[in-house]
VOVEXZA-956525 format. One line per 4 residues: number of its first residue (from 1); their letters; for each residue x, y, z of N, C-alpha, C, O, CB. Coordinates in steps of 0.1 Angstrom, whole numbers. Glycine has a CB too. Layout:
BEGIN
NUM	a	X,Y,Z,X,Y,Z,X,Y,Z,X,Y,Z,X,Y,Z ~ ...
END
This chain:
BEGIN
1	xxxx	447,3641,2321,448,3642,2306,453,3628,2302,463,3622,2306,457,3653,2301 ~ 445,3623,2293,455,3612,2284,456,3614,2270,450,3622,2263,449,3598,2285 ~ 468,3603,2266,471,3604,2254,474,3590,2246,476,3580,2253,482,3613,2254 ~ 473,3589,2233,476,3571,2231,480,3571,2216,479,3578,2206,460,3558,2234
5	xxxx	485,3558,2219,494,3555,2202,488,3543,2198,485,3535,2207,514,3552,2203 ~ 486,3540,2188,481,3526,2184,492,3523,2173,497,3530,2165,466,3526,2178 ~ 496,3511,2174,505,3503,2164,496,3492,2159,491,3483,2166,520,3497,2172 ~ 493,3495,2145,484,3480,2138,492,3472,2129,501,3476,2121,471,3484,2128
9	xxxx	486,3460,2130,489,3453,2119,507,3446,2120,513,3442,2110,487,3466,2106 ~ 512,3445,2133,522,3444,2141,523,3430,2138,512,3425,2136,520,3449,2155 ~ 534,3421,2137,535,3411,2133,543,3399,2142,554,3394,2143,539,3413,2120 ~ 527,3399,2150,530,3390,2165,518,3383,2168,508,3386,2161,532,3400,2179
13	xxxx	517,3375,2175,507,3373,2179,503,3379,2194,511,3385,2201,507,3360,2178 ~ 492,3377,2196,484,3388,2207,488,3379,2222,492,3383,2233,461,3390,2204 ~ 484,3367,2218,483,3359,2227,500,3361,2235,501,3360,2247,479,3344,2220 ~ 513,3364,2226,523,3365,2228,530,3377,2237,538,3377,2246,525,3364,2217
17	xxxx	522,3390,2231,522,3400,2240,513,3402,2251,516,3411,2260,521,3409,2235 ~ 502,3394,2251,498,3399,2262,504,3395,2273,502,3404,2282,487,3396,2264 ~ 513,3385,2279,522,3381,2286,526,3392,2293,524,3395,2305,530,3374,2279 ~ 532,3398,2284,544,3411,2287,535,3422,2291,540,3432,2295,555,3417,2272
21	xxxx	522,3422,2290,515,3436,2293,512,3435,2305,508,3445,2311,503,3441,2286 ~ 513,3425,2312,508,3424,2328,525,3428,2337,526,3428,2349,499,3403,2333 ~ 536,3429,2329,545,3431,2336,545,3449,2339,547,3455,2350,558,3424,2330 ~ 544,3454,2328,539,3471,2328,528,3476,2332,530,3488,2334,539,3476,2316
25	xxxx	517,3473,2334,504,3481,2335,502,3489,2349,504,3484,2360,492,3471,2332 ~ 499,3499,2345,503,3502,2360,510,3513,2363,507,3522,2371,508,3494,2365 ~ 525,3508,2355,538,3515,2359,535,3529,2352,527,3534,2345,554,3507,2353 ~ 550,3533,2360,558,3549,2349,558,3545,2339,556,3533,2336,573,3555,2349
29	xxxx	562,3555,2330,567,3553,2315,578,3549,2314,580,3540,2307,567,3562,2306 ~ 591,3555,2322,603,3552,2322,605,3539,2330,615,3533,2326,609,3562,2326 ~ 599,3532,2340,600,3518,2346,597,3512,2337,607,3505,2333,592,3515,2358 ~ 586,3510,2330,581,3502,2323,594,3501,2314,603,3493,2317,566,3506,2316
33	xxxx	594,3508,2306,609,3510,2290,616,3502,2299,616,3491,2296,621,3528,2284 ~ 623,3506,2313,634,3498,2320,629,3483,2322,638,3475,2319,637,3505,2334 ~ 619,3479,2326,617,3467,2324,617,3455,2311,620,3443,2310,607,3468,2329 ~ 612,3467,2300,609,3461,2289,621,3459,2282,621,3448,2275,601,3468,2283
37	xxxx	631,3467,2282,646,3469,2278,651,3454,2286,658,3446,2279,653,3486,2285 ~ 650,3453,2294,657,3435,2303,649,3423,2299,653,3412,2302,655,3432,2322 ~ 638,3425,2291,630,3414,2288,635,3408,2276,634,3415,2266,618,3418,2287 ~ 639,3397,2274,646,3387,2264,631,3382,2257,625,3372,2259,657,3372,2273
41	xxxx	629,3394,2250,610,3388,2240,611,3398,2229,615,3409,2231,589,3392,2249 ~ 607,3392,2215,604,3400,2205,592,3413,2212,593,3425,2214,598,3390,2192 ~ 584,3407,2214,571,3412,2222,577,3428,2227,572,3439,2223,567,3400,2238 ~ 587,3427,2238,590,3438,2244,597,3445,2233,594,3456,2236,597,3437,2257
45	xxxx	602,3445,2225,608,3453,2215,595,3465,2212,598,3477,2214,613,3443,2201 ~ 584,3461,2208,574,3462,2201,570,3470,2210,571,3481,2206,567,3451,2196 ~ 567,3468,2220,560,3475,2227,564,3483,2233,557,3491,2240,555,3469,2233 ~ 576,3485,2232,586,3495,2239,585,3507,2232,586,3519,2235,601,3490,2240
49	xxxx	582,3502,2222,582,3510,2207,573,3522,2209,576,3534,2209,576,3501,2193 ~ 559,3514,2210,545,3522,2210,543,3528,2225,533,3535,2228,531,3511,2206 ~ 550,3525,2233,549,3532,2246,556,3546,2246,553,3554,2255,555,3522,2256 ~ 566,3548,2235,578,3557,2235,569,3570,2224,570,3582,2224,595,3547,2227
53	xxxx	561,3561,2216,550,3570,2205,542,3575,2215,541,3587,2216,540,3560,2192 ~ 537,3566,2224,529,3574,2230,533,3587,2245,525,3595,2252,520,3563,2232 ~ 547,3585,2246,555,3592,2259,554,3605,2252,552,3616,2259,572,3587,2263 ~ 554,3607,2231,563,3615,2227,550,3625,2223,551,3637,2220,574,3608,2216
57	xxxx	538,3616,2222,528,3624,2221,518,3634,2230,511,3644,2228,522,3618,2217 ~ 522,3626,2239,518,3636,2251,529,3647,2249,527,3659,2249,518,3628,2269 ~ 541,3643,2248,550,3657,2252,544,3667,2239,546,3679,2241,571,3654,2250 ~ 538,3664,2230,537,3678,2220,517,3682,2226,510,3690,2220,540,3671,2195
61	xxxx	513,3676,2237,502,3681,2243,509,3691,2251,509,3704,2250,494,3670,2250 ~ 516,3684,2260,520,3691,2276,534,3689,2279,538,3677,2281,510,3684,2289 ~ 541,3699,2280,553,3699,2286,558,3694,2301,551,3696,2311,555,3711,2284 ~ 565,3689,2302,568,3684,2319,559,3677,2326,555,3679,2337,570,3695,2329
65	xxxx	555,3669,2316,542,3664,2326,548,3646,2324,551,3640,2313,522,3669,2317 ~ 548,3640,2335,550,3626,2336,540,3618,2329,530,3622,2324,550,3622,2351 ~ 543,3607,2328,529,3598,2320,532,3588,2329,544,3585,2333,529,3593,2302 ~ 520,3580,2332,519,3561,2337,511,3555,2329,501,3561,2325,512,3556,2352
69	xxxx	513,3541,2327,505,3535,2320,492,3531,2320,492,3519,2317,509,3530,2320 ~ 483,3536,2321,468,3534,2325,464,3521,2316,460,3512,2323,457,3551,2322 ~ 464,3517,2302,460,3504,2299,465,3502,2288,468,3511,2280,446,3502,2299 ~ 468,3492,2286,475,3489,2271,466,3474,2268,468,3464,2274,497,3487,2273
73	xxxx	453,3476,2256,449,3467,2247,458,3462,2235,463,3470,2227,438,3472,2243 ~ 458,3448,2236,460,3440,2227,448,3433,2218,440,3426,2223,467,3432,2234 ~ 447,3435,2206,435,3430,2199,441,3419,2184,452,3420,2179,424,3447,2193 ~ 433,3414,2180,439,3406,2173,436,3412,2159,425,3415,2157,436,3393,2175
77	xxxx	446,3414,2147,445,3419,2133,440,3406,2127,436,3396,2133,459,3425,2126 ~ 442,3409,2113,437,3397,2102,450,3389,2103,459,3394,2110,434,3403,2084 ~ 451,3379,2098,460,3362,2100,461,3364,2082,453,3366,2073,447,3343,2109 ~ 474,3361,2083,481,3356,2071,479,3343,2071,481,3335,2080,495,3358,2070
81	xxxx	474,3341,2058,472,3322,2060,483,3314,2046,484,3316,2034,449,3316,2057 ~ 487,3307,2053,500,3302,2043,496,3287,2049,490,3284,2059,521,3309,2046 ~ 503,3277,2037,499,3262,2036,510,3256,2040,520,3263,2041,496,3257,2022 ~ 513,3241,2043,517,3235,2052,520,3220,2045,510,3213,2044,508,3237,2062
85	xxxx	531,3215,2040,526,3202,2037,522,3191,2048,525,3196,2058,535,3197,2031 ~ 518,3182,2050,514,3177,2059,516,3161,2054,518,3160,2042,502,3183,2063 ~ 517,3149,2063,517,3136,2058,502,3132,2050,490,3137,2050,520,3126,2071 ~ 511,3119,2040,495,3116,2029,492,3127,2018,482,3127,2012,480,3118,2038
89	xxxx	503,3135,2017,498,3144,2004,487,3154,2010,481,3161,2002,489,3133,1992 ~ 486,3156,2019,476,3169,2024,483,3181,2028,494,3183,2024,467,3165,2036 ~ 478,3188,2034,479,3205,2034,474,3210,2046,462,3210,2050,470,3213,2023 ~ 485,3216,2052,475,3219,2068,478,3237,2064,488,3242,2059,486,3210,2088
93	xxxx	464,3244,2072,466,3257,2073,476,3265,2083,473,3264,2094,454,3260,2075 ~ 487,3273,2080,489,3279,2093,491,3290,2094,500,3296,2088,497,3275,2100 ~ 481,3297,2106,479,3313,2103,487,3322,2110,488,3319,2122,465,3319,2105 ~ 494,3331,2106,504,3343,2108,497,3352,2114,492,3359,2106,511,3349,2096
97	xxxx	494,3354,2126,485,3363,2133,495,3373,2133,507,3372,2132,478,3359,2148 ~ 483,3387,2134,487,3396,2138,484,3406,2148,472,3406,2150,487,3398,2131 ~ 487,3413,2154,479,3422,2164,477,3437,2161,484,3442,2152,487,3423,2178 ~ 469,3443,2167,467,3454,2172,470,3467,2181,459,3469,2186,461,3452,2173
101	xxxx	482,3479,2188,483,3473,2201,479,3489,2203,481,3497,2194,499,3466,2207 ~ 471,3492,2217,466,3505,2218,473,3510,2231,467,3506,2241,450,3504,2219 ~ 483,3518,2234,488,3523,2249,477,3535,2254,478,3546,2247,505,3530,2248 ~ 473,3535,2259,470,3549,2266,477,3551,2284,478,3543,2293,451,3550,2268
105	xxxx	481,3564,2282,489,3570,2294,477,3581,2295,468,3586,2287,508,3576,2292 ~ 481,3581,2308,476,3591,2319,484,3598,2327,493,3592,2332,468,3585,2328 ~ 483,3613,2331,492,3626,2331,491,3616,2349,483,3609,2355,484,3648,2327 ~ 505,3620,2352,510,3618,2365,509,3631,2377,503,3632,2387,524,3614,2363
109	xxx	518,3637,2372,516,3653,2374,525,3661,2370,531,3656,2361,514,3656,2386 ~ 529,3672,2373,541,3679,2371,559,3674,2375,561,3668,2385,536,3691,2378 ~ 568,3677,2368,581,3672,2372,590,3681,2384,601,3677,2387,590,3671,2359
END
């Protein structure tokens, strides 16, 4: 069985989290939080978040049932674009990315 949470519109860049998704993928649900919980990154805040949405959704599927992390996509949202002064009287663009983030877990088995 799986189950998944999506968090949009998250105010990170992708390129930022994806870093941190190669330290979890794979894992338990509870290793991963434990890992993510020691990680000194906005990133892991975030993601700790939507991993916990998605622990909590399986529990209102199936009772006692473990979860692991089978894949967690990072996609990129729309970019805030704000101006910049720059030398010479000009204007440089710089965009406020945002992400996307999709967990899906996969039943482990019974506790």
């Amino acid at each position: 069985m799986e189950v998944t949470a999506i968090a949009r519109y998250v105010r990170i860049s992708p390129r930022k989290l994806r870093t941190i998704i190669e330290l979890v993928k794979g894992k338990e649900v509870n290793d991963a939080i434990g890992i993510l919980k020691n990680l000194p990154k906005k990133g892991a805040r975030i993601l700790e978040k939507v991993i916990k949405s998605a622990e909590n959704n399986g529990k209102q599927k199936a009772e006692g049932v473990e979860w692991k992390i089978k894949n967690i996509i990072v996609d990129g949202g729309p970019m805030l674009k704000r101006y910049r002064a720059a030398p010479m009287g000009r204007a440089v663009m710089v965009r406020k990315r945002t992400s996307h983030i999709k967990v899906i877990l996969e039943s482990k088995g019974e506790k």
